[in-house]
Backbone as JSON Lines, residues from 0, in Angstrom:
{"i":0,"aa":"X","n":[4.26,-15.29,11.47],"ca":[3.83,-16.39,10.65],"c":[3.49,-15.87,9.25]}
{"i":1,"aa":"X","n":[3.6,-16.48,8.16],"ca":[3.75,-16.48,6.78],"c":[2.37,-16.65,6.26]}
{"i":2,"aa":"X","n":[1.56,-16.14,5.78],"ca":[0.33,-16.41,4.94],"c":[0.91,-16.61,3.7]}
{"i":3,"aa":"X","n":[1.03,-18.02,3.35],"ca":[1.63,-18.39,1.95],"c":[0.67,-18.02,1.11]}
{"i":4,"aa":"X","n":[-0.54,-18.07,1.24],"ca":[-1.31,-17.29,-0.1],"c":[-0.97,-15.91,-0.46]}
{"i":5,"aa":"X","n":[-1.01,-15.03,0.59],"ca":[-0.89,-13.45,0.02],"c":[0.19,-13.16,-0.16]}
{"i":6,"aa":"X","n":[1.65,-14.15,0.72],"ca":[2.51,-13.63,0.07],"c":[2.77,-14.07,-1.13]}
{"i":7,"aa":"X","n":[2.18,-15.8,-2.23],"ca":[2.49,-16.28,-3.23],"c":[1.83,-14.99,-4.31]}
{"i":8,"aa":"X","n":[0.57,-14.55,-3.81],"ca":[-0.13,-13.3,-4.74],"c":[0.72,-12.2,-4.38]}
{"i":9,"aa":"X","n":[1.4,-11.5,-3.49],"ca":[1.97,-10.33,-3.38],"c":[3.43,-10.57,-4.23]}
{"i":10,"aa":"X","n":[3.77,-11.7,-3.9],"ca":[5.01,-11.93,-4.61],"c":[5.08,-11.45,-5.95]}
{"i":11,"aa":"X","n":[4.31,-12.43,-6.3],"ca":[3.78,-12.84,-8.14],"c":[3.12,-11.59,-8.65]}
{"i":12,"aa":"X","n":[2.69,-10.23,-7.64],"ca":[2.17,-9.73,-8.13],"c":[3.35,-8.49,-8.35]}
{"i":13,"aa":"X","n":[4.07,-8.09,-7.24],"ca":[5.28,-7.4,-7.14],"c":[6.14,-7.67,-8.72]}
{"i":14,"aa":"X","n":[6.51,-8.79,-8.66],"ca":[7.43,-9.27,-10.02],"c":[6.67,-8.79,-11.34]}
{"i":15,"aa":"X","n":[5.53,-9.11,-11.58],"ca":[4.55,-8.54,-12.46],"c":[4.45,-6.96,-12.95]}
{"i":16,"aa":"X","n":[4.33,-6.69,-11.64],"ca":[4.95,-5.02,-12.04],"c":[5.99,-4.65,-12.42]}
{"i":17,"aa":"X","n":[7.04,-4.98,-11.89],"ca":[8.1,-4.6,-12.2],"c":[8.79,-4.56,-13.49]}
{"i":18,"aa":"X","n":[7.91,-6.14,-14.01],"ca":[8.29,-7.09,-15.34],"c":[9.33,-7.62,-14.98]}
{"i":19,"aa":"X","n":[9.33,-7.97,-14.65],"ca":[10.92,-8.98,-13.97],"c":[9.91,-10.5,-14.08]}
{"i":20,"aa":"X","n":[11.37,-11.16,-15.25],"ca":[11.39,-12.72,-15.01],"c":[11.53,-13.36,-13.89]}
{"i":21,"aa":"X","n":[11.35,-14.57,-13.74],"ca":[11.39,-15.15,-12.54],"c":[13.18,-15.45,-12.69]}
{"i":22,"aa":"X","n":[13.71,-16.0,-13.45],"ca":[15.29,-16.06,-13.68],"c":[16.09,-14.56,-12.59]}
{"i":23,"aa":"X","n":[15.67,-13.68,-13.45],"ca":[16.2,-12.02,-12.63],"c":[16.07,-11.68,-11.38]}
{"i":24,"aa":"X","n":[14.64,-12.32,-11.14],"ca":[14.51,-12.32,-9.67],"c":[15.48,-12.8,-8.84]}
{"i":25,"aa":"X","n":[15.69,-14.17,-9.36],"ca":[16.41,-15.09,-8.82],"c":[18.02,-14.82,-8.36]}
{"i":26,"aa":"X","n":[18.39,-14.27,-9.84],"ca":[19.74,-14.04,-9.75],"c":[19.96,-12.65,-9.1]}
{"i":27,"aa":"X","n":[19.09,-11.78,-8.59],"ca":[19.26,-11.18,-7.98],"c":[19.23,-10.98,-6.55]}
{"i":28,"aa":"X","n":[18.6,-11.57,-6.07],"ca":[18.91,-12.66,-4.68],"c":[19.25,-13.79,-4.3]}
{"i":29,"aa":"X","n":[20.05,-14.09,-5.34],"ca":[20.77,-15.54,-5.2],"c":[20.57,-16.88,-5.22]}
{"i":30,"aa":"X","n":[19.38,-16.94,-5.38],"ca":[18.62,-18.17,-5.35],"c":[18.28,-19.32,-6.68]}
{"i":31,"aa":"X","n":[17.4,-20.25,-6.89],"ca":[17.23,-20.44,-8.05],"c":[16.15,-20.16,-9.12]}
{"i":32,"aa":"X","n":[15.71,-19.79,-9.88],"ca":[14.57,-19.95,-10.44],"c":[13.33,-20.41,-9.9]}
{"i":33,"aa":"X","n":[13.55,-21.86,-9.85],"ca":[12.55,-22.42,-9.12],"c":[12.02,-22.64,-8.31]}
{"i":34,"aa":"X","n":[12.74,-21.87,-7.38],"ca":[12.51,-21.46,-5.77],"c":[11.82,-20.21,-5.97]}
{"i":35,"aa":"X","n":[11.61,-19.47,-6.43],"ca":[10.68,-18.13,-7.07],"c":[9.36,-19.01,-7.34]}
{"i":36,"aa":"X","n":[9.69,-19.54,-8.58],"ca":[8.57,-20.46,-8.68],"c":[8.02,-20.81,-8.49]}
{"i":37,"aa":"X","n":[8.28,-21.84,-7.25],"ca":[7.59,-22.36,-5.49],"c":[6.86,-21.41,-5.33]}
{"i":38,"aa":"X","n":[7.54,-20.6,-4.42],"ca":[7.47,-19.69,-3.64],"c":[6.12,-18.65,-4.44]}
{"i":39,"aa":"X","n":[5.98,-18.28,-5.92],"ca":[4.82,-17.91,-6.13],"c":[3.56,-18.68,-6.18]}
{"i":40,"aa":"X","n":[3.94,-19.82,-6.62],"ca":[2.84,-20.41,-6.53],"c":[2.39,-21.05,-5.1]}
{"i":41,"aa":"X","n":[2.99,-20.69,-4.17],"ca":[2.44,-20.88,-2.59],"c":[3.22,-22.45,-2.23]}
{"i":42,"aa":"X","n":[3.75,-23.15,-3.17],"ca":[4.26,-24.78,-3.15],"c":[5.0,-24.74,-2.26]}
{"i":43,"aa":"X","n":[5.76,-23.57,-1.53],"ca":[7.19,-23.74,-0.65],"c":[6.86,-22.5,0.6]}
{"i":44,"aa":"X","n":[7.06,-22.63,1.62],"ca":[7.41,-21.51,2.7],"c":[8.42,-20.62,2.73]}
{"i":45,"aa":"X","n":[8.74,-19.36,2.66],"ca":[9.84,-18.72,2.4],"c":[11.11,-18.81,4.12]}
{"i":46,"aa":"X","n":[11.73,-19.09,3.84],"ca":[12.54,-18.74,5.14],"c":[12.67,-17.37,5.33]}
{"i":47,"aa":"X","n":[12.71,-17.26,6.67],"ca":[13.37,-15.68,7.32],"c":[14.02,-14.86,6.3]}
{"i":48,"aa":"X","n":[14.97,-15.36,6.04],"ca":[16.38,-14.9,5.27],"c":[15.98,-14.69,3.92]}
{"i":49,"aa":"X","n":[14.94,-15.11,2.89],"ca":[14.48,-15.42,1.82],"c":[13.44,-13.89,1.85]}
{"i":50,"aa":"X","n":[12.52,-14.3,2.74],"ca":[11.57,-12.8,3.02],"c":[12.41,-11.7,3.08]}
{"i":51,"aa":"X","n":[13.28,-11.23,4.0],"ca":[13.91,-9.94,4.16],"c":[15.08,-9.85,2.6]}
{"i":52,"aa":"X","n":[15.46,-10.7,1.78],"ca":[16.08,-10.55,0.96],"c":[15.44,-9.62,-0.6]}
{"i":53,"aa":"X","n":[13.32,-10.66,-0.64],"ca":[12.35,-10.4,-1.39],"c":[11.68,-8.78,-0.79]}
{"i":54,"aa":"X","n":[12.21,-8.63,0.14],"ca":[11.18,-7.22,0.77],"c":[12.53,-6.09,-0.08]}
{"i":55,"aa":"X","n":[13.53,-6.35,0.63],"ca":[14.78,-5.36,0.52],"c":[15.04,-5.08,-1.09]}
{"i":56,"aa":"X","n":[14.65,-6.29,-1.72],"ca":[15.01,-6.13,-3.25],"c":[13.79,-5.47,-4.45]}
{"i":57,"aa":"X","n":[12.41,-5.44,-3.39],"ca":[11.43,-4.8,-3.93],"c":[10.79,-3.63,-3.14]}
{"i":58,"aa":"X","n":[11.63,-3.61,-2.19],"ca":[11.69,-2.28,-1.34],"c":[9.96,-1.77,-0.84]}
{"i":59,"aa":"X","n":[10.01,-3.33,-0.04],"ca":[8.39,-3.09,0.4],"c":[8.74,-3.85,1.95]}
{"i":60,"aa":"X","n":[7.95,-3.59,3.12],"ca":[8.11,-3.97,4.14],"c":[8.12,-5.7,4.21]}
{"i":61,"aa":"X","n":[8.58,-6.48,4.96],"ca":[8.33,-7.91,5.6],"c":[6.32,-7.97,5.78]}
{"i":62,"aa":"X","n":[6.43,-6.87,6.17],"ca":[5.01,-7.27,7.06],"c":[3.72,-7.18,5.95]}
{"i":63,"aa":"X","n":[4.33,-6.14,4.7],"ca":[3.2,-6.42,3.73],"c":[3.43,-8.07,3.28]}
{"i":64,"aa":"X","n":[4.85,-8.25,2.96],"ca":[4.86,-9.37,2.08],"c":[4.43,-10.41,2.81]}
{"i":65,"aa":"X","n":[4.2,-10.62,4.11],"ca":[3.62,-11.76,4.63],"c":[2.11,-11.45,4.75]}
{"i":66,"aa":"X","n":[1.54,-10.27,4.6],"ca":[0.05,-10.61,4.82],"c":[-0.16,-9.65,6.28]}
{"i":67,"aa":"X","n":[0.77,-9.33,7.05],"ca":[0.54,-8.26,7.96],"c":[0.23,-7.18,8.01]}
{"i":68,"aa":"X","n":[0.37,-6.61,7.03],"ca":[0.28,-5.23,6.14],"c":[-0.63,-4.83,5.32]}
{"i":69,"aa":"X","n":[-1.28,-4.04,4.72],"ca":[-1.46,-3.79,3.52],"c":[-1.22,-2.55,2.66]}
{"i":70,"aa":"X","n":[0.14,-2.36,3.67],"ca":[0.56,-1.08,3.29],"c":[2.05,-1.57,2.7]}
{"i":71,"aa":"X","n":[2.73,-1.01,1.09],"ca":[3.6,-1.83,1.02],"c":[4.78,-1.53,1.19]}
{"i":72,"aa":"X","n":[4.83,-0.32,1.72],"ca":[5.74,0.87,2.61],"c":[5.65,1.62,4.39]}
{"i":73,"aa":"X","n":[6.52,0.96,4.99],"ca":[6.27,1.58,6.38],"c":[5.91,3.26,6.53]}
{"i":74,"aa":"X","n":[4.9,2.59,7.39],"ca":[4.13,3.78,8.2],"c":[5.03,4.17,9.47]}
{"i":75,"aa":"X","n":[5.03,5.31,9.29],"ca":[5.42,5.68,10.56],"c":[4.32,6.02,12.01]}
{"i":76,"aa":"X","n":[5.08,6.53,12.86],"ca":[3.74,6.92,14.2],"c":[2.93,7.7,13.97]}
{"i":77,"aa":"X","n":[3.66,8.83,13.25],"ca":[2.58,10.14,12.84],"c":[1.72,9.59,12.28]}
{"i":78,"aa":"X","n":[2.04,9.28,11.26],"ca":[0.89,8.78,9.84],"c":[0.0,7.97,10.13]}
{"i":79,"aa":"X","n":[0.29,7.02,11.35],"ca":[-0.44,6.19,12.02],"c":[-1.37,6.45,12.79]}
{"i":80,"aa":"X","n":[-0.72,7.57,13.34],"ca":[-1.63,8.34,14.52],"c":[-2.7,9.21,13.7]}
{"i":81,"aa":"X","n":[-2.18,9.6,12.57],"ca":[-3.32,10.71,11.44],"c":[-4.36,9.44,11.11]}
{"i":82,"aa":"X","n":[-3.95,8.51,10.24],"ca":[-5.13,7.59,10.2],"c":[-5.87,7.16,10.66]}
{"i":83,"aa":"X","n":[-5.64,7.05,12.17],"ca":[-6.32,6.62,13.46],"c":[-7.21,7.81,13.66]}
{"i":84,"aa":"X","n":[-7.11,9.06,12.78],"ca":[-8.23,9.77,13.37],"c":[-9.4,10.42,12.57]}
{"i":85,"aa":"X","n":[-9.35,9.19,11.74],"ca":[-10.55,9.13,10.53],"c":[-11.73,9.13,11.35]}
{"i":86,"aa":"X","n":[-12.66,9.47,10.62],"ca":[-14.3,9.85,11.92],"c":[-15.36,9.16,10.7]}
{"i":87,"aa":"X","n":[-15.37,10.37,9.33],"ca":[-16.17,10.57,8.26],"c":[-16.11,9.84,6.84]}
{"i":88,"aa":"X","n":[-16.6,8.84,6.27],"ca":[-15.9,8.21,5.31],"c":[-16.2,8.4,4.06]}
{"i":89,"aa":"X","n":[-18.03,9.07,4.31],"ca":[-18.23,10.58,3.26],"c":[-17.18,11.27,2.67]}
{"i":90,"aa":"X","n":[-16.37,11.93,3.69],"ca":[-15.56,12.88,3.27],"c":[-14.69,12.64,1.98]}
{"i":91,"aa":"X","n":[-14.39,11.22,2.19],"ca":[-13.59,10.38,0.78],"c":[-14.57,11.03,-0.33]}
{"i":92,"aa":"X","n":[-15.28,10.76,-0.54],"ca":[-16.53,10.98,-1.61],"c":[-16.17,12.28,-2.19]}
{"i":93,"aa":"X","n":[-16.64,12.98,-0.84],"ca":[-17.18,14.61,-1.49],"c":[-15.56,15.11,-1.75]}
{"i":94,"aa":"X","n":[-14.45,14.69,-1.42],"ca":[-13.41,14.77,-1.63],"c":[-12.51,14.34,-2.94]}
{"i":95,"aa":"X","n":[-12.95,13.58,-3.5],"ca":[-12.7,12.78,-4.68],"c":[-13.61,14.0,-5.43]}
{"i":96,"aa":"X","n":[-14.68,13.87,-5.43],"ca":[-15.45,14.52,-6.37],"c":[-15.27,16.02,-6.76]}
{"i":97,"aa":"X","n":[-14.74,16.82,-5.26],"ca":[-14.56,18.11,-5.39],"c":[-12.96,18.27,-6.5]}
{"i":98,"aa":"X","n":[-12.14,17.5,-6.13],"ca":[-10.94,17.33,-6.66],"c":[-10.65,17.19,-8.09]}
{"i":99,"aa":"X","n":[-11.51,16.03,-8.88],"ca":[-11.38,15.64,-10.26],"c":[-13.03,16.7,-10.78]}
{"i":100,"aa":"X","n":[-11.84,17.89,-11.66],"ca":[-13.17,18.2,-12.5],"c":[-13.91,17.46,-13.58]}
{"i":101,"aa":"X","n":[-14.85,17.94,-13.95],"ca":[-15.94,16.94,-15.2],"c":[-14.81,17.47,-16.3]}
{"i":102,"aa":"X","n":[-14.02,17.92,-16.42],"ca":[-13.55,18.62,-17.75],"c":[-12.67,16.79,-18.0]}
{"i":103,"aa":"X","n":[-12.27,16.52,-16.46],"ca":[-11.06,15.88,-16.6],"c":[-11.68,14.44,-17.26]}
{"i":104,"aa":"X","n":[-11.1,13.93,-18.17],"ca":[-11.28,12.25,-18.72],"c":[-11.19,11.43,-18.18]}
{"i":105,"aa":"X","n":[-10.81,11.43,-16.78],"ca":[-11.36,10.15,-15.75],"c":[-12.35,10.57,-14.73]}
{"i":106,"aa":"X","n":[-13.1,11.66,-14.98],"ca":[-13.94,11.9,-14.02],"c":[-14.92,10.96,-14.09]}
{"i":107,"aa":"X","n":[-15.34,10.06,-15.2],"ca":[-16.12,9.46,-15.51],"c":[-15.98,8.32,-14.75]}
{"i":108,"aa":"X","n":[-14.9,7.84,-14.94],"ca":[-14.54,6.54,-14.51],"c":[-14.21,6.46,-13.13]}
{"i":109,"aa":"X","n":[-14.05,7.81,-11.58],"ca":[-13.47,7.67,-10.71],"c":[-15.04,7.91,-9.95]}
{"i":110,"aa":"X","n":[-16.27,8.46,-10.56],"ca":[-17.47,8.69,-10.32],"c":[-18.24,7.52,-9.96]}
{"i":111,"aa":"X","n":[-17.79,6.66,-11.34],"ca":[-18.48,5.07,-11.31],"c":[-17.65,4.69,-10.26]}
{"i":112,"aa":"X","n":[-16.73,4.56,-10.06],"ca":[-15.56,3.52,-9.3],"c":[-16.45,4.45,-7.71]}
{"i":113,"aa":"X","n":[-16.85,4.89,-7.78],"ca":[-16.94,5.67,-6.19],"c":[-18.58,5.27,-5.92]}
{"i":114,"aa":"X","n":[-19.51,5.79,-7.01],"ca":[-20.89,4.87,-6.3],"c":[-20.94,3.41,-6.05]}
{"i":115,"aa":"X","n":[-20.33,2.75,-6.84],"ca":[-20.04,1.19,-6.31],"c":[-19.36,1.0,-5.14]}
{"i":116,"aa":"X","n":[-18.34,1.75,-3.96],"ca":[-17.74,1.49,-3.08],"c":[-19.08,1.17,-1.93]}
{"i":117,"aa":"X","n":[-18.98,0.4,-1.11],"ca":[-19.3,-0.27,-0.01],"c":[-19.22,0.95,1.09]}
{"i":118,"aa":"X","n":[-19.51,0.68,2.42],"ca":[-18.94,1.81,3.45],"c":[-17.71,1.17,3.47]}
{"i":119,"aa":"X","n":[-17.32,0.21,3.73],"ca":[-16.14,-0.57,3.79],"c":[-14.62,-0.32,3.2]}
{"i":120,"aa":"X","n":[-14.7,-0.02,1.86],"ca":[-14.13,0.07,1.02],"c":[-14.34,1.56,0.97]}
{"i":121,"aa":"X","n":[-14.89,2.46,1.29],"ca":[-14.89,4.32,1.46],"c":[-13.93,3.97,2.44]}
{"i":122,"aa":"X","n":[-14.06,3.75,3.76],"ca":[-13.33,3.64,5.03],"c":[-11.67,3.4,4.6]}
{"i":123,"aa":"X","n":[-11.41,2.43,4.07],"ca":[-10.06,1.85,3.15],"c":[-9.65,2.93,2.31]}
{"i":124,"aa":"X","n":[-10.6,3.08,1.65],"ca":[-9.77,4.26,0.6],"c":[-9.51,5.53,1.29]}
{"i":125,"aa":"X","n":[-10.48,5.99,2.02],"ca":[-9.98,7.38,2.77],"c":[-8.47,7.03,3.51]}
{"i":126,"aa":"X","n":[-8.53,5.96,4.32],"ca":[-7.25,5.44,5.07],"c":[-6.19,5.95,3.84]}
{"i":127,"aa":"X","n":[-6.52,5.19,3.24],"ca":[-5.04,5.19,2.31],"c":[-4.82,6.87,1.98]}
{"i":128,"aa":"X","n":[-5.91,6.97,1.75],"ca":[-5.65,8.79,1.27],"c":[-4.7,9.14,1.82]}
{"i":129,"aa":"X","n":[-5.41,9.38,3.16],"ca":[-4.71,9.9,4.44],"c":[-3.27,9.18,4.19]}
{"i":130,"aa":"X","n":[-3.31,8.69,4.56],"ca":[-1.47,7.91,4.18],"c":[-0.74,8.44,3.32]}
{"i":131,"aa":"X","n":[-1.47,8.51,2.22],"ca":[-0.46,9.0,1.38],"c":[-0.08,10.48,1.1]}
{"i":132,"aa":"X","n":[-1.26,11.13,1.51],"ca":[-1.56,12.56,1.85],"c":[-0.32,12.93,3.02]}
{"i":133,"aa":"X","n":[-0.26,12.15,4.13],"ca":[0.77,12.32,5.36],"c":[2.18,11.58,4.56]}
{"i":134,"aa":"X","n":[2.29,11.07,3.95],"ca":[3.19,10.58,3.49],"c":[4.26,11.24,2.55]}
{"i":135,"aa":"X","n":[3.72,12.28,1.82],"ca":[4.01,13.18,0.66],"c":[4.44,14.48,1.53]}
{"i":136,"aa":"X","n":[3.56,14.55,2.61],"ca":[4.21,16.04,3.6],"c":[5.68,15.35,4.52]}
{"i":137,"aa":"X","n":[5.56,13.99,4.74],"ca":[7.16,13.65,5.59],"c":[7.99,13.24,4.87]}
{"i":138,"aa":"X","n":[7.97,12.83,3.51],"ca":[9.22,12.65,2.65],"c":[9.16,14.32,2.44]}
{"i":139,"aa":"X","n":[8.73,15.15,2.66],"ca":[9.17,16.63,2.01],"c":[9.69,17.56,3.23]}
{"i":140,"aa":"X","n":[9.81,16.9,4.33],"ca":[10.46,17.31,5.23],"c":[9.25,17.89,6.18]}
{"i":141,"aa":"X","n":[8.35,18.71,6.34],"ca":[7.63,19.24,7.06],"c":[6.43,18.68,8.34]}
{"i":142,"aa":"X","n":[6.09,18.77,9.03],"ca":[5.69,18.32,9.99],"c":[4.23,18.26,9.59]}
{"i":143,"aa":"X","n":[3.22,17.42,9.69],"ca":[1.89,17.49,9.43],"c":[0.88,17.6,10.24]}
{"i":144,"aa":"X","n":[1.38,17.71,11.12],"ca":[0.81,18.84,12.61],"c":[1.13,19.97,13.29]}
{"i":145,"aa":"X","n":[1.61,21.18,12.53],"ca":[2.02,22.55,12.99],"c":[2.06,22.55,14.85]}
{"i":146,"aa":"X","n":[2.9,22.86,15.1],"ca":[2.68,23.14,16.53],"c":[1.32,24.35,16.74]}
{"i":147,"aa":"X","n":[1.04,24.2,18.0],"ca":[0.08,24.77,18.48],"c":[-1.35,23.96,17.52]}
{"i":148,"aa":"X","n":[-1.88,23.09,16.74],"ca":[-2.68,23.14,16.12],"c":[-3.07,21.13,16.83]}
{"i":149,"aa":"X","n":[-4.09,20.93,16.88],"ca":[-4.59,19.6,17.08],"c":[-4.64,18.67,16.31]}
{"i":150,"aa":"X","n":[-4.65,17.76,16.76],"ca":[-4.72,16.82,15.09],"c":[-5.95,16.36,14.6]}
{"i":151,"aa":"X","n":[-7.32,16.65,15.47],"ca":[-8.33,16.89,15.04],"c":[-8.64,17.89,13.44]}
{"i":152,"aa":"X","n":[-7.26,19.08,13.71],"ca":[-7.4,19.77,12.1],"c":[-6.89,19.03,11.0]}
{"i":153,"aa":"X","n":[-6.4,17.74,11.58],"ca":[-5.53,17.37,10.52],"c":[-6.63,16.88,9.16]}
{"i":154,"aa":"X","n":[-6.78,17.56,8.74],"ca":[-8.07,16.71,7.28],"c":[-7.15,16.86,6.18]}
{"i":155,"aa":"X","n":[-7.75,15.73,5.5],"ca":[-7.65,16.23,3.66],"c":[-7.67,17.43,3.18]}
């Protein structure tokens, strides 16, 4: 099922990045203008065929663009299975912090952005870490669990 809100905001927000008119969009999946249109502003339901056309052409999963997701690239099992074995949400913190020196010009700004996080939003951001952290070792070919080693070692 379709969450016409997040996908009218994921849509609208996808195109936004890209800078793509709503016309380009269009003519690049065949459709009309104003069916983009709709479709961002939540006015219309996308069909089957419409979704897998908008995922494939912005090269993001079905399941983000409907609201299933919030990942906008498939996960695989590994990566899934690494995220699943988040414990500490500290670790985001002291991890961020150890990483960006004071020399650096956004240390300022990733310091503030980090005492304002919630536990909630630590929990989320470590996730994603992890994701993208496992994500950067399997597009590079290598395994992110050495044989013989647990995935308890698997950290940041």
């Amino acid at each position: 099922m379709v969450n016409q809100k997040i996908f009218a905001k994921r849509l609208r927000n996808l195109r936004n990045v890209h800078e793509y008119s709503q016309k380009y969009v269009a003519e690049q999946i065949g459709c009309r203008p104003s069916t983009i249109t709709n479709l961002e502003r939540g006015n219309s339901s996308p069909s089957l065929d419409m979704v897998i056309k908008l995922a494939t052409f912005y090269e993001v999963t079905v399941d983000y663009l409907v609201g299933l997701s919030d990942f906008p690239h498939p996960i695989s099992n590994k990566v899934t299975a690494a995220i699943n074995q988040i414990e500490n949400p500290e670790e985001v913190i002291e991890f961020l912090q150890n990483t960006i020196k004071e020399e650096d010009p956004n240390y300022k700004k990733v310091k503030n952005l980090l005492k304002d996080l919630d536990d909630d939003s630590i929990i989320e951001l470590k996730k994603y870490l992890q994701y993208l952290h496992i994500r950067q070792i399997l597009d590079a070919g290598h395994n992110p669990i050495p044989s013989g080693e647990s995935k308890e070692k698997l950290r940041l």
